[in-house]
C-alpha positions in Angstrom: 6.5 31.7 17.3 6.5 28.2 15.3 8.2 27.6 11.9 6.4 27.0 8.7 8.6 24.8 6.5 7.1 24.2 2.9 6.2 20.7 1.7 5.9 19.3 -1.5 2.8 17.2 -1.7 1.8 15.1 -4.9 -1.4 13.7 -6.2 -2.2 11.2 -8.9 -5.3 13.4 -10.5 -7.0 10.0 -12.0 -8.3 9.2 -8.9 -7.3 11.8 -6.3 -4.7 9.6 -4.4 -1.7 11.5 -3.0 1.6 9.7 -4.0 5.6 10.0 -3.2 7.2 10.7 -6.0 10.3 7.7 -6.3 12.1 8.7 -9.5 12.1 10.1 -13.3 11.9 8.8 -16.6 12.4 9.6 -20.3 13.5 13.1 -19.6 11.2 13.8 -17.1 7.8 12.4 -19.3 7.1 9.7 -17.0 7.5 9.5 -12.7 7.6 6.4 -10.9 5.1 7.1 -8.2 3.9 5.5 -5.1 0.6 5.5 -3.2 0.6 6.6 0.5 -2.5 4.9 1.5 -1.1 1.6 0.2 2.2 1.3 -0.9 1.5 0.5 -4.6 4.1 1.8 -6.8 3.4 2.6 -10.6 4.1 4.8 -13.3 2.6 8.1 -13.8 2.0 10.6 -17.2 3.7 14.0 -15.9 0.2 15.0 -16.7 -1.5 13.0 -14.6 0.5 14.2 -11.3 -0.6 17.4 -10.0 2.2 19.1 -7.3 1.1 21.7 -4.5 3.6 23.2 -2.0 1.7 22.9 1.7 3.1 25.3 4.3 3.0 23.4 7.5 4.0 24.7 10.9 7.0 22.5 12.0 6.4 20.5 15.0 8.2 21.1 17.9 11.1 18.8 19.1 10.1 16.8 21.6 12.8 13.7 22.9 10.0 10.6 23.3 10.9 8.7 26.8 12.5 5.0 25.9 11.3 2.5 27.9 14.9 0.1 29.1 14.8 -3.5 28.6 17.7 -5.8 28.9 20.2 -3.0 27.7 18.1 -2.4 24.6 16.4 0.6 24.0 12.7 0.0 22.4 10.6 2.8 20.7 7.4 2.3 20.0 6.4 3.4 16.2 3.7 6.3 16.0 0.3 5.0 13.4 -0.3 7.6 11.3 -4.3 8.9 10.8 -5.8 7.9 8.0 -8.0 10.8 6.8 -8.8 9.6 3.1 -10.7 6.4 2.8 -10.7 4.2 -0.3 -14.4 4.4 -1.6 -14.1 0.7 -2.8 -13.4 -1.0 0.3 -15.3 1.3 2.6 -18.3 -0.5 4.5 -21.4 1.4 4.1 -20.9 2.5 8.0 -17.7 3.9 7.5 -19.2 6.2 4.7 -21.7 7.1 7.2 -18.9 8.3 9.2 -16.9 10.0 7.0 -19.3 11.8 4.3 -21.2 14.0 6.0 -25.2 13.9 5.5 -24.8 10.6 3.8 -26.8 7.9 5.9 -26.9 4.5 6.5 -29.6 4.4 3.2 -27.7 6.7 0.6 -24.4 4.5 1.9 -25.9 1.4 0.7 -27.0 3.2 -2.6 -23.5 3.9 -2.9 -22.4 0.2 -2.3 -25.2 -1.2 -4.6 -23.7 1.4 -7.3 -20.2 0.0 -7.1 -21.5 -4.2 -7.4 -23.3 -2.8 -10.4 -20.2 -1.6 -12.5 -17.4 -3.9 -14.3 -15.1 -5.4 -12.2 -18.0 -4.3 -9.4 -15.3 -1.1 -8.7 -15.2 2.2 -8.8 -12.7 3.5 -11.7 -13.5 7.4 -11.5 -14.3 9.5 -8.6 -17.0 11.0 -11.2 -18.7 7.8 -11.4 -20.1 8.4 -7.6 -22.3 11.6 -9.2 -24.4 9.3 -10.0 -26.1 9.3 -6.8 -27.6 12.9 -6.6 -28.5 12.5 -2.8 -25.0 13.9 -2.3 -23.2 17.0 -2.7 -20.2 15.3 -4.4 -18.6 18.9 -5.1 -17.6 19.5 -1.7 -16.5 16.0 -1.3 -14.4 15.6 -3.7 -12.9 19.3 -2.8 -12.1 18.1 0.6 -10.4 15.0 -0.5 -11.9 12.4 1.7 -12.5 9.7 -0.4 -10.2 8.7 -3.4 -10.7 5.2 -5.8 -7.2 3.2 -6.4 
């Protein structure tokens, strides 16, 4: 039988990113956050951080072989799997991939949307209703996309 251990996750409700929380200020009013998808570190409104406690089932321990070179021992770093892609850098083909039922046409709708707004950027994940082709409910729910 496995082990659930429970984990604190947080997200920066703005734009849906999930964040580490670093510290607290001004009696707890303000958190200095920082993204996990690209290391930006900013201050957040207690407001605009939303906490949920994920149970996950804890891994088991398992001792990675080290390879031996010249009496040093050398292990390799694992790369994480990105499963949230930032909607303004994603190529239309990568939204292809990731939305599902969005093709390469409805992408491209979604890229011409973005050059079209200030700063040619996405600032709100409600921005993207604006293409109706999509059921942006469900994609939003899932958490696949977020706009940093």
């Amino acid at each position: 039988m496995m082990a659930t251990t429970k984990v604190q996750e947080f997200t920066y409700t703005p734009n849906g990113v999930k964040v580490a929380l670093i510290s607290i200020h001004d009696d707890g009013e303000y958190m200095m956050v920082k993204s996990l998808t690209t290391g930006k570190v900013f201050f957040a409104h207690k407001n605009q951080i939303e906490e949920t406690i994920v149970e996950q089932e804890a891994a088991p321990q398992v001792k990675k072989p080290t390879k031996q070179r010249r009496g040093r021992h050398i292990v390799k770093p694992e790369v994480p799997v990105i499963q949230r892609i930032n909607i303004n850098s994603a190529t239309p083909e990568l939204l292809t991939q990731i939305l599902k039922g969005v093709g390469i046409k409805t992408a491209t709708d979604i890229k011409e949307l973005q050059q079209s707004l200030p700063g040619e950027r996405f600032t709100k994940l409600d921005q993207l209703k604006a293409i109706s082709k999509v059921d942006w409910d469900s994609v939003l729910e899932a958490g696949t996309v977020y706009v940093e």
